[in-house]
C-alpha positions, 0 to 999 in steps of 0.5 A, spaced: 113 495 529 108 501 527 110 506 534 104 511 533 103 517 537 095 519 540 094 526 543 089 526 549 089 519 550 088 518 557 080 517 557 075 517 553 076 516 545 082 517 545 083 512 550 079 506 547 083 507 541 089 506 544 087 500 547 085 498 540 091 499 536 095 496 542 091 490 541 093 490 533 101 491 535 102 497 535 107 501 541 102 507 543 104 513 546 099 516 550 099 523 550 097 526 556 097 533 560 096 530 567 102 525 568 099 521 573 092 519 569 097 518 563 101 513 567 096 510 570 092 509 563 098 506 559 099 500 564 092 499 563 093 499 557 100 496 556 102 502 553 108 508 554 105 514 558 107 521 554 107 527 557 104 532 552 100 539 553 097 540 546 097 548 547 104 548 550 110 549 545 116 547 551 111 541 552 111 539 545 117 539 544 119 535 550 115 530 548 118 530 541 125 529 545 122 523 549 120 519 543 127 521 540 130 518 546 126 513 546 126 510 540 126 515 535 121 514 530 114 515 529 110 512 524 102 514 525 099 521 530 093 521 532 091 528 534 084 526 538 085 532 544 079 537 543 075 541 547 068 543 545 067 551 549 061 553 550 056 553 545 054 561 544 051 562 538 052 568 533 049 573 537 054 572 544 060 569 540 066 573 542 073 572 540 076 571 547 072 564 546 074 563 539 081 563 541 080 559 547 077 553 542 082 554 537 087 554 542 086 547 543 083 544 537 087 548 531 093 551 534 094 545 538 093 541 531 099 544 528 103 545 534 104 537 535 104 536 527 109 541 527 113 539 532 113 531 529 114 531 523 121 530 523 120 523 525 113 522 521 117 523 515 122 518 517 117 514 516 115 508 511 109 509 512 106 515 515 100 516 517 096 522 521 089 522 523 085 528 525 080 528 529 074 532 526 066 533 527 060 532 522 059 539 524 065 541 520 061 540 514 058 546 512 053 542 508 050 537 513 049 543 518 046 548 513 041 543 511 035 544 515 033 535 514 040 534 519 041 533 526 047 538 525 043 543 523 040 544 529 047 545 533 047 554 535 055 554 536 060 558 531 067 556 535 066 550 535 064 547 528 069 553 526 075 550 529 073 543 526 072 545 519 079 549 520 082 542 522 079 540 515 083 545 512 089 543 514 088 536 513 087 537 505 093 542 505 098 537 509 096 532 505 097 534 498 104 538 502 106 530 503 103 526 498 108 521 501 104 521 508 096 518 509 093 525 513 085 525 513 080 527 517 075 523 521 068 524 524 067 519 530 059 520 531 056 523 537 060 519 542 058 519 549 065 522 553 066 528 557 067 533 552 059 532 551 058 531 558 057 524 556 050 527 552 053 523 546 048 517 543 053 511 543 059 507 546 067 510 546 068 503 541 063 505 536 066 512 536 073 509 535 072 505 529 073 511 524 079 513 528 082 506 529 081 503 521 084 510 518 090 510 523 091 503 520 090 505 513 096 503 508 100 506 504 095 506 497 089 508 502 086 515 501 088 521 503 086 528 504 079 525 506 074 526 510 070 520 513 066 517 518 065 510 519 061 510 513 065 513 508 066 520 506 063 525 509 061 532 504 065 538 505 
């Protein structure tokens, strides 16, 4: 039984990628900052509720002790919790903002990653996926003919293609483990407002297939449901 571990899970992405992985076998703990609405989507989904505040040390690290507690192992760990911010341009972009996002979108990456890798490691078969953005590629959103060209935000972009960094540094840290990066496309979820073009199930494909990757699979990547995506 492959146990797999996804932050922000209660809704949105991370939600329908925990209904999918639950369907395909897998024990899923879905990571949640309210325990209530993280209760309450494990038994929608048949899955194991996990209080988990991505930016807080004390709350990871219980979360590590309830999974231990729980059973021991974890085998997979999606780090899909993210915040967008506000997306101030070069010409308002403060630090104060930056530290927020980061707070969240990098911090919180390594913390959880951190805080987990006693178990992954005990893993056959390792595997974390990180939750990243075609905004992080510093080729699509510099080149004028992309619809990522025309995003004005600094913090947000800088804090994914911080998490690509990290991604391509754990993997070749822990060649034993399956660590890439993933663009899930403009999906429809509140972190856009639900601005996003298309459904929480065409946004989980990436997320739920590399989850699933072998252990011959690739890693230090970075894809989107079509393949790699450039740096």
């Amino acid at each position: 039984m492959t146990t797999t571990l996804i932050t922000g899970a209660n809704k949105g992405l991370g939600h329908e990628t925990a209904r999918r992985l639950v369907a395909a076998g897998h024990t899923v703990y879905v990571g949640s900052r309210d325990a209530g609405r993280g209760r309450r989507a494990a038994e929608r989904l048949g899955a194991r509720p996990l209080v988990l505040d991505v930016t807080d040390d004390a709350s990871v690290a219980a979360a590590v002790r309830a999974v231990e507690e729980d059973g021991g192992g974890l085998d997979v760990l999606v780090n899909n919790a993210g915040v967008e911010g506000d997306p101030a341009g070069a010409a308002d972009v403060t630090a104060d903002l930056f530290r927020e996002i980061f707070e969240t979108n990098v911090f919180g990456v390594v913390r959880v990653t951190h805080a987990f890798l006693p178990l992954l490691r005990r893993s056959k078969t390792p595997v974390v996926v990180n939750v990243s953005s075609a905004l992080a590629s510093k080729t699509l959103v510099g080149a004028p003919d992309t619809s990522m060209y025309a995003y004005p935000g600094v913090a947000y972009p800088a804090s994914k293609a911080a998490v690509n960094m990290i991604t391509v540094q754990f993997a070749k840290a822990f060649p034993e483990m399956r660590v890439n990066a993933v663009e899930p496309g403009f999906t429809a979820t509140d972190l856009n407002g639900h601005r996003g073009t298309q459904t929480v199930e065409r946004g989980a494909e990436i997320i739920v297939r590399m989850a699933q990757v072998r252990p011959d699979g690739p890693t230090g990547g970075y894809f989107d449901i079509h393949g790699f995506l450039p740096w």
